[in-house]
N, C-alpha and C positions, 0 to 999 in steps of 0.2 A: 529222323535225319541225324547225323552223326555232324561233330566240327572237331577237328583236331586243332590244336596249337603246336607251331614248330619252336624247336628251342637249337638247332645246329644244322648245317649242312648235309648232314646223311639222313636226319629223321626225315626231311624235305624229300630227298630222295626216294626213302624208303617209304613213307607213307603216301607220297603221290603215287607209287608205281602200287600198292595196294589200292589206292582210293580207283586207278585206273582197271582194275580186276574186280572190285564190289558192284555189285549191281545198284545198290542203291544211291543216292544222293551223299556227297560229302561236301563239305565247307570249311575251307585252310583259310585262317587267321593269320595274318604276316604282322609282328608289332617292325615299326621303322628303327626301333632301338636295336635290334639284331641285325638289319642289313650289314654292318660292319664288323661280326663275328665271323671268325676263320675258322676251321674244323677239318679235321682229318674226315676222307672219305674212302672205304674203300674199295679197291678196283673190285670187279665184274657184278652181276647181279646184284643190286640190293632189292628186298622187298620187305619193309615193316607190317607188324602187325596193329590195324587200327585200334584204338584205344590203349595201344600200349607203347608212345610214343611219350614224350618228355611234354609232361602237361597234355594229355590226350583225353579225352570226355569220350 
């Protein structure tokens, strides 16, 4: 089982629209200290690659 850690508004993005393409089991870690971070995101398609996200395991 894989857990990413999100650290901005696009890796969220990008890593959930991957985690929704892997087959296997993934688990996003939200800290309450970032809900109030802003971040450029942008338009069309994003897809990150898992483990390679800003603090990705």
């Amino acid at each position: 089982m894989r857990h990413e850690r999100l650290s901005n508004p696009a890796d969220l993005i990008g890593l959930f629209a991957a985690a929704v393409r892997d087959p296997d089991p993934i688990m996003f870690f939200e800290a309450k200290s970032l809900y109030p971070v802003k971040g450029e995101v942008p338009d069309g398609e994003i897809v990150g690659e898992l483990g390679k996200g800003q603090g990705g395991v």
